[in-house]
C-alpha positions as CSV (number, residue, x, y, z in Angstrom):
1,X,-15.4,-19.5,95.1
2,X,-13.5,-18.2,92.5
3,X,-11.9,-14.5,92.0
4,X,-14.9,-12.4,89.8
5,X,-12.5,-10.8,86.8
6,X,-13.6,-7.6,86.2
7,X,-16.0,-6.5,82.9
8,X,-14.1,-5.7,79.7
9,X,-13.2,-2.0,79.7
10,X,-14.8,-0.1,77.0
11,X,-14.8,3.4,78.5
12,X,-11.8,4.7,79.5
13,X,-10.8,6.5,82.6
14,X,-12.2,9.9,81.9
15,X,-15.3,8.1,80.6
16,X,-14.8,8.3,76.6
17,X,-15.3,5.4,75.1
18,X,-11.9,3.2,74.7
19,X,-10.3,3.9,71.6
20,X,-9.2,-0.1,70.9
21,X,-13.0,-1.4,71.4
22,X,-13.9,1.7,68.8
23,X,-11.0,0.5,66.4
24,X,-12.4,-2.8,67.0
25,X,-16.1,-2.1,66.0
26,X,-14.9,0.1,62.7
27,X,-13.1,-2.1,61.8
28,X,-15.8,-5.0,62.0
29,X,-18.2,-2.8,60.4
30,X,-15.8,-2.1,57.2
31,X,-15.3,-5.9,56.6
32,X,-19.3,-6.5,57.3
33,X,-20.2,-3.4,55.0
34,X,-17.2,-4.8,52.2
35,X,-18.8,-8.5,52.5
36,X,-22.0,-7.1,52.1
37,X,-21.4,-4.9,48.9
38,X,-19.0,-6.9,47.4
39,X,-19.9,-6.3,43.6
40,X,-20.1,-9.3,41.0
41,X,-18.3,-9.5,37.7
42,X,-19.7,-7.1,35.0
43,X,-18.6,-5.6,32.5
44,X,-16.4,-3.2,34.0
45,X,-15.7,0.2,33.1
46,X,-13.1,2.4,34.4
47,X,-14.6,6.1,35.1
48,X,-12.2,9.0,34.7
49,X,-12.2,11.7,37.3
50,X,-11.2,15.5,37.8
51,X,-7.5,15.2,38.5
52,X,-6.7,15.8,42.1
53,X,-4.1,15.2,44.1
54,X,-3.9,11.4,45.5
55,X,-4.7,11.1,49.5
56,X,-1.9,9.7,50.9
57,X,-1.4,6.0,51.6
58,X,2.0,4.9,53.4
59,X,0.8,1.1,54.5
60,X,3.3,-1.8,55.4
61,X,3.4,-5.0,53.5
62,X,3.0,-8.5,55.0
63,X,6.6,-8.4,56.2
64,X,6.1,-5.2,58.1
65,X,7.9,-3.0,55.6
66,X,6.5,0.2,55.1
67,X,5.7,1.2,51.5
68,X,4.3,4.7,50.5
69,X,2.7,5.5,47.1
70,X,4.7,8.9,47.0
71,X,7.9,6.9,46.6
72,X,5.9,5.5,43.6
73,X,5.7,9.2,41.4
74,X,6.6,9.1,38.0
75,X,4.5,5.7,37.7
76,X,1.2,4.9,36.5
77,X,0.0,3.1,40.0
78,X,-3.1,1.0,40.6
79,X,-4.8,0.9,44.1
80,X,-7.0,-2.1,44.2
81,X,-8.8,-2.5,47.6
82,X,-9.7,-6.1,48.2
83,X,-9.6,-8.9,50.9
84,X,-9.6,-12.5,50.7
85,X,-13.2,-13.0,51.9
86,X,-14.2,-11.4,49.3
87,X,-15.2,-13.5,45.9
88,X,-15.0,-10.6,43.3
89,X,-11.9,-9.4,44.5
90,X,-10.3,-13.5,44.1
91,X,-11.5,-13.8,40.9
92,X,-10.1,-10.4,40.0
93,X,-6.3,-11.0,40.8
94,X,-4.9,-13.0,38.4
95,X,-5.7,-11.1,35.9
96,X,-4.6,-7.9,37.6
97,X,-1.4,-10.0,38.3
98,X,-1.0,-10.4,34.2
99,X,-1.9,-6.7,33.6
100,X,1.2,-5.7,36.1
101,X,3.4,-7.8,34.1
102,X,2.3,-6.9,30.9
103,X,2.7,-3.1,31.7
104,X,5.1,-2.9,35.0
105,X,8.1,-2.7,32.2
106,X,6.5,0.4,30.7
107,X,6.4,2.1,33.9
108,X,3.2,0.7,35.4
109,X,2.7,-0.7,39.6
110,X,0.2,-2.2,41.3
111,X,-0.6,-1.9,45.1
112,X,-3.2,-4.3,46.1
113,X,-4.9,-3.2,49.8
114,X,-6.3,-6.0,51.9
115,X,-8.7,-4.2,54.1
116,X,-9.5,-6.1,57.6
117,X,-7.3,-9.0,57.7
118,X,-3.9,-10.0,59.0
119,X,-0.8,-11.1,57.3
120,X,-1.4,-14.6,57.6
121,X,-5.1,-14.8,55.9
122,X,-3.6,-12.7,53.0
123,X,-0.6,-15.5,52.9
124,X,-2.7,-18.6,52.8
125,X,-4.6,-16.4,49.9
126,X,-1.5,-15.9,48.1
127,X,0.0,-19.7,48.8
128,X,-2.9,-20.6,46.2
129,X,-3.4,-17.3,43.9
130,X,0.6,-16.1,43.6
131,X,0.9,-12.5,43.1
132,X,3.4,-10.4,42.3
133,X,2.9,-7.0,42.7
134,X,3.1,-5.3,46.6
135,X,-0.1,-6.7,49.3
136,X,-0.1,-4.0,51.9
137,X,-2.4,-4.4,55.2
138,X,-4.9,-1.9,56.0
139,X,-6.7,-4.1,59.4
140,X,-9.1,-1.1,60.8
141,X,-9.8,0.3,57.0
142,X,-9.1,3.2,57.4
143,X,-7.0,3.7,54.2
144,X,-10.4,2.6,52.7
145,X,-12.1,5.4,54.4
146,X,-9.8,8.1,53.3
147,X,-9.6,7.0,50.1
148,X,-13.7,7.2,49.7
149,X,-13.4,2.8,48.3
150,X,-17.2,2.2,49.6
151,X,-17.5,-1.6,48.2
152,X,-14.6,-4.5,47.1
153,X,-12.9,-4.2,45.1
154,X,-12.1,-1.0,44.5
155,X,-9.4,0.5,42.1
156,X,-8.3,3.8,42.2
157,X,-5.8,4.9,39.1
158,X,-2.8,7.2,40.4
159,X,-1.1,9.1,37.2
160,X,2.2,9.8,37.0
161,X,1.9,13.4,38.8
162,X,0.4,11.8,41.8
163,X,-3.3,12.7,40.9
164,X,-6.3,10.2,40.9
165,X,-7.5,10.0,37.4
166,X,-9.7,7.2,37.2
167,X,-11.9,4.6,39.5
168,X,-13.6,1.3,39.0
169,X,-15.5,-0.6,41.5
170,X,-16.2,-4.1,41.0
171,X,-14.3,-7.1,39.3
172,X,-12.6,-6.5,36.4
173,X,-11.1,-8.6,33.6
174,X,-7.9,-6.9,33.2
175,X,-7.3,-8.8,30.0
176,X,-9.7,-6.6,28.3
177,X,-8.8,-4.7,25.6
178,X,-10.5,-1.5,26.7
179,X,-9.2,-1.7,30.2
180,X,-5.9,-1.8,28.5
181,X,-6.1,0.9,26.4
182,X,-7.7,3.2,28.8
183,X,-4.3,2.5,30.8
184,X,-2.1,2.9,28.1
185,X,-3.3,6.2,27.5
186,X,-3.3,7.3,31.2
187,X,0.8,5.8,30.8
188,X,1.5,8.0,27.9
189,X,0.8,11.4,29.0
190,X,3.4,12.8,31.1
């Protein structure tokens, strides 16, 4: 007869639940509630907001290096939450890529935020979609939480100062001419 292993602990010894099993089901729920509100193309629209100080986000990239938007001031920065699962947020990066080309010269970044995945699914993503601007990992979502992204994708517009100025949810075209604009403008003030 063999050995009985003991149950999985989820409580821990003091009898709170175990932190890693409640990590574990956030995190699950954040990918299920993303995969589930995913938003479709549309025509997408940028919304300004009451400027307010951006929450911060200090996330490592897929080699482990840490990367913090504050080191980022002085630059227009775009925080695009996304994950590989999700079909919006594919069909969105190319063109995202080509919009951080066109304006990174200018003074422009892009941070894109894979939210419940590892380094390796965002890898295979990228060995078929290049892209060039920073991929930083945010596995239990809670970047996502604090930041108040409810659906993918999610882009949050960072001025210059370091203050959220504008959000859109949902693929974009960042070809577009008044996506552009709108950015342009946001670039030019000081």
């Amino acid at each position: 007869m063999k050995p009985r292993r003991p149950p999985p602990r989820t409580r821990s010894a003091a009898g709170a639940p175990d932190r890693g099993v409640l990590i574990r089901l956030t995190a699950s729920a954040l990918a299920l509630a993303a995969a589930l509100f995913a938003l479709p193309a549309r025509a997408a629209e940028l919304r300004p907001l009451t400027p307010t100080p951006a929450a911060p986000l200090v996330l490592r990239d897929l080699d482990g290096r840490g990367v913090d938007l504050a080191q980022l001031r002085g630059k227009l920065v775009l925080v695009n939450f996304w994950a590989t699962y999700c079909k919006p947020c594919r069909a969105e990066m190319p063109s995202l890529d080509r919009l951080r080309t066109r304006l990174a010269p200018r003074g422009m970044e892009v941070l894109g935020v894979d939210v419940g995945e590892d380094a390796d699914a965002v890898r295979r993503f990228t060995a078929t979609v290049p892209v060039g601007f920073p991929l930083l990992l945010d596995p239990e979502g809670a970047t996502m939480a604090r930041w108040k992204a409810i659906a993918l994708p999610t882009t949050l517009v960072i001025d210059r100062r370091g203050r959220l100025r504008a959000r859109l949810t949902g693929e974009a075209d960042w070809d577009g001419p008044d996506l552009v604009a709108a950015l342009e403008k946001l670039m030019t003030e000081p």
